[in-house]
C-alpha positions as CSV (number, residue, x, y, z in Angstrom):
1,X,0.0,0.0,0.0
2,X,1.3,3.5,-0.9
3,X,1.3,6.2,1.4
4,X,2.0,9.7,1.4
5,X,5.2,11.3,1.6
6,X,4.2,13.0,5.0
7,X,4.1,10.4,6.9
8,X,8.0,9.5,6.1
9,X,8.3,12.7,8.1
10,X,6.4,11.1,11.5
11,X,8.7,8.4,12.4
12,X,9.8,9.8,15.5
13,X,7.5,7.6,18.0
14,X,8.8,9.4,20.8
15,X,5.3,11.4,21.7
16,X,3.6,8.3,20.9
17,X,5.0,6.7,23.5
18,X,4.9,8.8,25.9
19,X,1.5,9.0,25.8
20,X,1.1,4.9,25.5
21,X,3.0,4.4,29.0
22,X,-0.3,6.5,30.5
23,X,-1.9,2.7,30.8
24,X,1.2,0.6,31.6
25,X,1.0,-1.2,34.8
26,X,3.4,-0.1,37.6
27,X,5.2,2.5,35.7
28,X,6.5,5.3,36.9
29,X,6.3,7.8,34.2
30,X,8.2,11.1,34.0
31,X,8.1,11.4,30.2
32,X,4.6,12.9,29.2
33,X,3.7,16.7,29.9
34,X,0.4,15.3,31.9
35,X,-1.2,17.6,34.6
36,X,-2.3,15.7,38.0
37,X,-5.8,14.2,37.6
38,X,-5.8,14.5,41.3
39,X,-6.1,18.7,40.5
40,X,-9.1,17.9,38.4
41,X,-12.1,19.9,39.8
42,X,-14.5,17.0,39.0
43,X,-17.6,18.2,41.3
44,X,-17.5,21.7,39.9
45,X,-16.9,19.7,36.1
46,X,-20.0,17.5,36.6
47,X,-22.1,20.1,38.0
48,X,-21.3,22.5,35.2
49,X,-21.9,19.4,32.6
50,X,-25.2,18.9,34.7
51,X,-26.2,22.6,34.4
52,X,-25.8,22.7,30.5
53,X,-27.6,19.6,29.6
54,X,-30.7,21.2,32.2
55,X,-30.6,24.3,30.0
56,X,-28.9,23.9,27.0
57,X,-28.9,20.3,26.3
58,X,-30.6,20.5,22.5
59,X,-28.1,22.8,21.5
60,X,-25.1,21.4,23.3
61,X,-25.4,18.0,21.7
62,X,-25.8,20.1,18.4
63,X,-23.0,21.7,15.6
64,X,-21.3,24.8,17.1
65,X,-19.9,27.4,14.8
66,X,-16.5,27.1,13.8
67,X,-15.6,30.1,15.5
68,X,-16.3,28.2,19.0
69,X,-19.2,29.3,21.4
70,X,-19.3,32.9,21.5
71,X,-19.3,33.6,25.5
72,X,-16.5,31.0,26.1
73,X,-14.8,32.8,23.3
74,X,-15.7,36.4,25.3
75,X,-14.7,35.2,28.7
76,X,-11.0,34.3,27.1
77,X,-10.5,37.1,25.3
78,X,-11.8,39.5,29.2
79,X,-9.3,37.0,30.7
80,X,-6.4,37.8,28.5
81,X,-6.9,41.5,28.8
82,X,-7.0,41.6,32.8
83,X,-4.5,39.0,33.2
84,X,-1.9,40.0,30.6
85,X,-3.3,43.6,29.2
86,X,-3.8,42.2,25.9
87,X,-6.4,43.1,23.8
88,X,-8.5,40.9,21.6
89,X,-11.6,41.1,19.6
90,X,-14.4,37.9,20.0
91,X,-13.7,37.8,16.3
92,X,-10.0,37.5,16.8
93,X,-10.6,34.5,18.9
94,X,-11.4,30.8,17.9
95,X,-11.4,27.6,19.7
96,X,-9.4,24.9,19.2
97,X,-9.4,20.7,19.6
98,X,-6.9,21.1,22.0
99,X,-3.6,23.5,21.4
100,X,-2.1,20.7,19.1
101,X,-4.8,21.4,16.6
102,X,-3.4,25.3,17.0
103,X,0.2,23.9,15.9
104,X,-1.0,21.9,13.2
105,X,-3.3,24.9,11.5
106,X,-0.6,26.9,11.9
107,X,1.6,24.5,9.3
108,X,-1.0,23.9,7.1
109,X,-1.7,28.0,6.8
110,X,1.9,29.4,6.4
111,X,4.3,26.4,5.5
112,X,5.3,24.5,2.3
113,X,7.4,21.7,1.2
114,X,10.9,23.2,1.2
115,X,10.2,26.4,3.3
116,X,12.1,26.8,6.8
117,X,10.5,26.8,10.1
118,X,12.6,28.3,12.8
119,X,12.2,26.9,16.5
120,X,14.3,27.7,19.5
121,X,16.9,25.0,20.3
122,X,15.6,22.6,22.7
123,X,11.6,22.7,21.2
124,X,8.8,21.0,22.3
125,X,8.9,18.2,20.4
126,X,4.9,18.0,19.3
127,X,5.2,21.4,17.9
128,X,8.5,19.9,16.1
129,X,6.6,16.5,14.8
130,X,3.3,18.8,13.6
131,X,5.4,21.3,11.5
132,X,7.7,18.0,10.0
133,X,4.7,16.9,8.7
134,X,4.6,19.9,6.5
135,X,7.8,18.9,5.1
136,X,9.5,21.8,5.8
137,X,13.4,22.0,7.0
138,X,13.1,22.6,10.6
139,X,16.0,25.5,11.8
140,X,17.1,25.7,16.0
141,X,18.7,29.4,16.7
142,X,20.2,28.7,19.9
143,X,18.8,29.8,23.6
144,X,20.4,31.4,27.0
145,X,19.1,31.0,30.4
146,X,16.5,34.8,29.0
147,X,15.4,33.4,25.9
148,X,16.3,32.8,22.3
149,X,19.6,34.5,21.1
150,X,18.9,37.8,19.0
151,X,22.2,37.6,17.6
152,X,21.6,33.7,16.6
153,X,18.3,34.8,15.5
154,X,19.9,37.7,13.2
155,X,22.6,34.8,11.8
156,X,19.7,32.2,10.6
157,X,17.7,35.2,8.7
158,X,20.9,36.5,7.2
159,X,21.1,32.6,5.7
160,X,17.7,31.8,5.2
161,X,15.9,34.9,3.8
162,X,12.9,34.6,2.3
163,X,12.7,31.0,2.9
164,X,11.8,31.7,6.3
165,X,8.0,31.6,6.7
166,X,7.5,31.1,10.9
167,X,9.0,30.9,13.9
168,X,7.5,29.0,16.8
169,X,8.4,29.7,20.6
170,X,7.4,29.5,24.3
171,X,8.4,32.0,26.2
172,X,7.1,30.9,29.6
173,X,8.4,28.0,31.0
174,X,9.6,26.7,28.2
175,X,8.8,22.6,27.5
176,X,11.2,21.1,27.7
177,X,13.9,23.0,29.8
178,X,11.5,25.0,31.9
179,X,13.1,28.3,31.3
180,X,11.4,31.8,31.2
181,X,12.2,34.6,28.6
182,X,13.6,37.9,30.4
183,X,10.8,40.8,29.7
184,X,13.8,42.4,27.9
185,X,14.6,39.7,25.6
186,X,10.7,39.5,24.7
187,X,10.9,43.2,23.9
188,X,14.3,42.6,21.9
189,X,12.7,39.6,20.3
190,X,9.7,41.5,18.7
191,X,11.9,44.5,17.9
192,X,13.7,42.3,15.7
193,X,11.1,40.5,14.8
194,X,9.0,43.7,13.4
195,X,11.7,44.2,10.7
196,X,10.1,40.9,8.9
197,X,7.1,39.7,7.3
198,X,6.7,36.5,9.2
199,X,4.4,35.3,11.8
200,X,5.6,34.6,15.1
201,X,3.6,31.3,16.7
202,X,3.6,32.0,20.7
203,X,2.5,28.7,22.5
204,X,1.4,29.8,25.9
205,X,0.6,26.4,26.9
206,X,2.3,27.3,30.5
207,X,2.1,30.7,30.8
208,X,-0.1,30.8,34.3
209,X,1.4,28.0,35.9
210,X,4.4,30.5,37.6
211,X,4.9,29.4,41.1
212,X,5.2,33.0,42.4
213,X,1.4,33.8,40.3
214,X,3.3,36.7,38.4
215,X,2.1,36.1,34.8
216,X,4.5,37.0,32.6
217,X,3.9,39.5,29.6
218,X,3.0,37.9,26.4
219,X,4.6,38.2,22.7
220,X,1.4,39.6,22.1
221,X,1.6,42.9,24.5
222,X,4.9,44.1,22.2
223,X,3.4,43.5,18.9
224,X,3.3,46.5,16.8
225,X,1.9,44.8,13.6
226,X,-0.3,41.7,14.4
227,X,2.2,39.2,13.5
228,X,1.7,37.2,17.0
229,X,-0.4,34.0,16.7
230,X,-1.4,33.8,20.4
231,X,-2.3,29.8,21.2
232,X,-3.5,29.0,24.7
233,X,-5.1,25.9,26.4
234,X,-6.9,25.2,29.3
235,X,-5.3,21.3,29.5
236,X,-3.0,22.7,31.7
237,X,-4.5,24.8,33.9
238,X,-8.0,23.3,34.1
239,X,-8.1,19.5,32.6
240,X,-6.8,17.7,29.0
241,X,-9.6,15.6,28.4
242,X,-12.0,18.2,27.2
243,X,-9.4,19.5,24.6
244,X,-10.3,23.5,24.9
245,X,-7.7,25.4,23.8
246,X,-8.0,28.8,21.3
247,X,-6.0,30.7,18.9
248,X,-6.1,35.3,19.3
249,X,-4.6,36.5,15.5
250,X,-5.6,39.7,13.9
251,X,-7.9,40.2,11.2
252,X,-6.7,38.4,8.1
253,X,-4.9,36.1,9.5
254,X,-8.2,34.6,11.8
255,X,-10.0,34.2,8.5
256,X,-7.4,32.1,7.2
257,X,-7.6,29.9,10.5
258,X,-11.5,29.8,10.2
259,X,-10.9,28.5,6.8
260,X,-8.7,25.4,7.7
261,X,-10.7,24.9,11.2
262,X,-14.1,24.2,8.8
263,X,-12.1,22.2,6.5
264,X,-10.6,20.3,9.5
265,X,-13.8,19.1,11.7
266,X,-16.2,22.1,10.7
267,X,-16.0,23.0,14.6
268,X,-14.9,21.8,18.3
269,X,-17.1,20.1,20.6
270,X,-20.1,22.5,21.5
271,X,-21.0,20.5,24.9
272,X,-17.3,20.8,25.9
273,X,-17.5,24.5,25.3
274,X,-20.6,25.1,26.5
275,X,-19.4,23.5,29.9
276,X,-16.2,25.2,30.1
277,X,-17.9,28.5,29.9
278,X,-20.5,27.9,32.3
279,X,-17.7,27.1,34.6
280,X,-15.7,30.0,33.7
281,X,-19.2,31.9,34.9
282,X,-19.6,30.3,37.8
283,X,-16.5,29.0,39.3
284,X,-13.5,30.8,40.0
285,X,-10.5,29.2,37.4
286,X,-8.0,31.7,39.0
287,X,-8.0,30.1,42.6
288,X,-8.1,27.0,41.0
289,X,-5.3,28.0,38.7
290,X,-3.2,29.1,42.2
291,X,-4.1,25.7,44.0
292,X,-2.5,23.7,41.2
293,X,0.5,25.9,41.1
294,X,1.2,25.4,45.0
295,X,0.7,21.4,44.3
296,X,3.0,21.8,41.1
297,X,6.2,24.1,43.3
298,X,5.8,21.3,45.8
299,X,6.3,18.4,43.3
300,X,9.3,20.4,41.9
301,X,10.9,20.5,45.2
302,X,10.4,17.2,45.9
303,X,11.7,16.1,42.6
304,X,14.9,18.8,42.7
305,X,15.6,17.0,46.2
306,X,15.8,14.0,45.1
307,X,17.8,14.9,42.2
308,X,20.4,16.5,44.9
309,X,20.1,12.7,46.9
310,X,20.4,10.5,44.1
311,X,22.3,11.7,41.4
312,X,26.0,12.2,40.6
313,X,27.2,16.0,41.0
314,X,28.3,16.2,37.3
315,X,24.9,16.1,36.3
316,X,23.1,19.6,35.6
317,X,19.6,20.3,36.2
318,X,17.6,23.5,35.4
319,X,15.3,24.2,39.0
320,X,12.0,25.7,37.4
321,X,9.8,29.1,38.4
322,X,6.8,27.3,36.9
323,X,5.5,24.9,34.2
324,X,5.9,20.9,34.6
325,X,9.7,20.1,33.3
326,X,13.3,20.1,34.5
327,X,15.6,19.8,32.0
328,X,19.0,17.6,33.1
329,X,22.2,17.3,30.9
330,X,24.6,14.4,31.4
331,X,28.5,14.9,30.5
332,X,29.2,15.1,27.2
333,X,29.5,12.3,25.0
334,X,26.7,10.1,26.9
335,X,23.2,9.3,25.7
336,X,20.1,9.2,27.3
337,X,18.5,6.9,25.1
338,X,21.1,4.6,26.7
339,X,20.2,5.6,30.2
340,X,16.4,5.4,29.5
341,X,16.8,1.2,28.1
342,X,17.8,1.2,31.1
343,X,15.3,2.5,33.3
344,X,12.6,1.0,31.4
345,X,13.9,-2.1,32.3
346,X,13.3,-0.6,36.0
347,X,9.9,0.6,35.4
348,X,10.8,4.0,35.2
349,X,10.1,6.3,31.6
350,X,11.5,10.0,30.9
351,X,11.9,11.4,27.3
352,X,15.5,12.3,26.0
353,X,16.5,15.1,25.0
354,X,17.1,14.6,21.5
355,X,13.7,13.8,20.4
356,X,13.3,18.2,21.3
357,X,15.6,19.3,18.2
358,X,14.7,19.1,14.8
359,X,17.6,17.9,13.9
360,X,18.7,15.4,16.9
361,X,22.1,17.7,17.8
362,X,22.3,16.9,21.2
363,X,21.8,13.4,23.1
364,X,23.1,14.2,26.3
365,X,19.9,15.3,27.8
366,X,16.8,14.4,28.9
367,X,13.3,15.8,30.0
368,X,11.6,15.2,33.1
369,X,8.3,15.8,34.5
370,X,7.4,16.0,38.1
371,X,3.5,16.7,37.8
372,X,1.8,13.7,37.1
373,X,3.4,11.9,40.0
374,X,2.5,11.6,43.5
375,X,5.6,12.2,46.3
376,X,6.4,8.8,46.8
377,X,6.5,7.5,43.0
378,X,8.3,10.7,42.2
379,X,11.4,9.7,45.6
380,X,11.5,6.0,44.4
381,X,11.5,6.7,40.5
382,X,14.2,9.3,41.1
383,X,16.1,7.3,43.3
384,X,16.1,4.1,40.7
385,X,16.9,6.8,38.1
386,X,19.8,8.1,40.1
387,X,21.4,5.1,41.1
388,X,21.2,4.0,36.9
389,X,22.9,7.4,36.0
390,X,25.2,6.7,38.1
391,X,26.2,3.4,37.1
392,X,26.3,4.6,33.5
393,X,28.6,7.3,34.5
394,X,31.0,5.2,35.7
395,X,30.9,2.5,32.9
396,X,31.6,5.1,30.7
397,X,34.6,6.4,32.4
């Protein structure tokens, strides 16, 4: 049977998996960017799924526009002006099958075959398999501890030019490393980014999980010429299963978007919607959002402790402000592909780190999340995982 060329560009099972090991028995998973289920507000979910079907239940279980329910649609774009002090029209707003769908419009609207996508250098690695499928060559500009490197930046358009037709990033604890952009390097990025006609994709998948509850500002708040496509989610901060998530653009480029969303599944779940925004109405997300974020700091520390405990001193870690990742390098010239045969033999998952470049530079590294587990799993996971690195380590001497 013949298939098409795109899918020679998928063979990277690494997501895949991650996502399979969600109903392996007795594994301890750090791989997946999961949420805790246990921060699932499921008495305020059923009541809100209660209330619609009361009230709305014919037109729930019906089409909804493309666009996505209008109030859900007006409480996110209220929300993003009093949280961030970014201003959006309803009609500058759509909803999304969950942020991935976001990614994947975003390919099928501004790349072809050929054209060059740039990402910062480590991506997140769905982003990274949704634009592949494009067929596109997929750049990395390299990254400090503030941000993507303007000066990097400036070196891949002097070489690319023209054939440069997007840039994807996540300035807010950033999956995978966890890092944060500087509010300077944001304003620096845009600046540089104003002297060119391409769109800027800012995934702000994390961007109100910040331990401390100071928001960051968007991409969006230092755009002079509406080149920011703004996608957010509530999988993160509220729950994954219902698969809300939305994309702010500016005028012509939302038409576009309405254009491929119709084409794709002609619109997102209406009951779904319709139940997020009664809960939006009648619940209070932001308390919710700072009850997570207390759970998440705790699960950091307990996971950054046990990385202290268990693991040999010439491994580096980043120690996150927010988000669900720390990002750990081995010495040079070791592979954590090697390290994670290993631990699956153990019962114990993680992703490397060379799944998150386009081009699989580095192998070195590896991504781990300390959300989806509870304090104990997360102590004895680490501590087999430590004890393994260790071992490695010293075989490899």
């Amino acid at each position: 049977m013949r298939f098409s060329s795109i899918i020679d560009c998928l063979e990277d099972r690494t997501m895949l998996n991650a996502f399979e090991l969600v109903e392996t028995e007795d594994m301890i998973s750090f791989s997946a960017g999961f949420p805790s289920p246990e921060s699932y507000p499921l008495d305020a979910i059923k009541d809100s799924f209660d209330k619609v079907i009361e009230k709305e239940g014919r037109e729930a279980m019906s089409y909804c526009s493309t666009s996505g329910f209008r109030r859900l649609r007006e409480i996110i774009v209220e929300r993003m002006e009093r949280k961030f002090g970014v201003r959006y029209d309803v009609s500058e707003c759509i909803i999304t099958s969950g942020s991935q769908q976001g990614l994947d419009m975003s390919g099928r609207l501004f790349v072809n075959k050929g054209d060059v996508v740039l990402f910062e250098s480590p991506s997140y690695l769905g982003a990274v398999n949704a634009l592949r499928a494009y067929e596109a060559e997929l750049v990395s500009v390299p990254t400090d501890e503030n941000g993507i490197i303007i000066s990097e930046l400036e070196k891949a358009f002097n070489k690319y030019g023209d054939r440069i037709r997007m840039i994807y990033v996540i300035p807010d604890f950033q999956n995978p490393t966890g890092r944060s952009w500087s509010d300077e390097r944001r304003q620096e990025f845009m600046e540089f980014m104003y002297r060119y006609d391409v769109p800027v994709v800012e995934d702000a998948a994390y961007s109100e999980l910040a331990f401390d509850m100071n928001c960051r500002k968007p991409l969006s708040r230092f755009d002079k010429k509406g080149q920011v496509i703004y996608v957010g989610t509530f999988s993160k901060t509220f729950c994954p299963g219902l698969r809300i998530a939305w994309i702010c653009a500016r005028g012509e480029i939302m038409d576009k978007y309405l254009l491929l969303k119709n084409a794709a599944d002609l619109s997102s779940s209406a009951i779904s919607q319709r139940q997020m925004a009664y809960y939006l109405d009648h619940y209070n997300l932001d308390e919710h959002i700072r009850g997570i974020c207390t759970l998440y700091r705790h699960r950091r520390d307990i996971m950054i402790g046990a990385i202290e405990k268990y693991f040999p001193e010439n491994v580096s870690f980043t120690v996150p402000e927010g988000g669900l990742f720390v990002w750990m390098t081995l010495p040079e010239g070791k592979d954590s592909r090697e390290l994670l045969r290993r631990a699956g033999e153990r019962k114990v998952a993680f992703i490397p780190g060379t799944s998150f470049y386009p081009a699989g530079e580095k192998c070195n590294e590896l991504r781990l999340n300390f959300s989806n587990m509870s304090d104990d799993e997360t102590e004895h996971g680490m501590k087999i995982l430590g004890e393994l690195t260790e071992k490695y380590l010293d075989n490899m001497k």
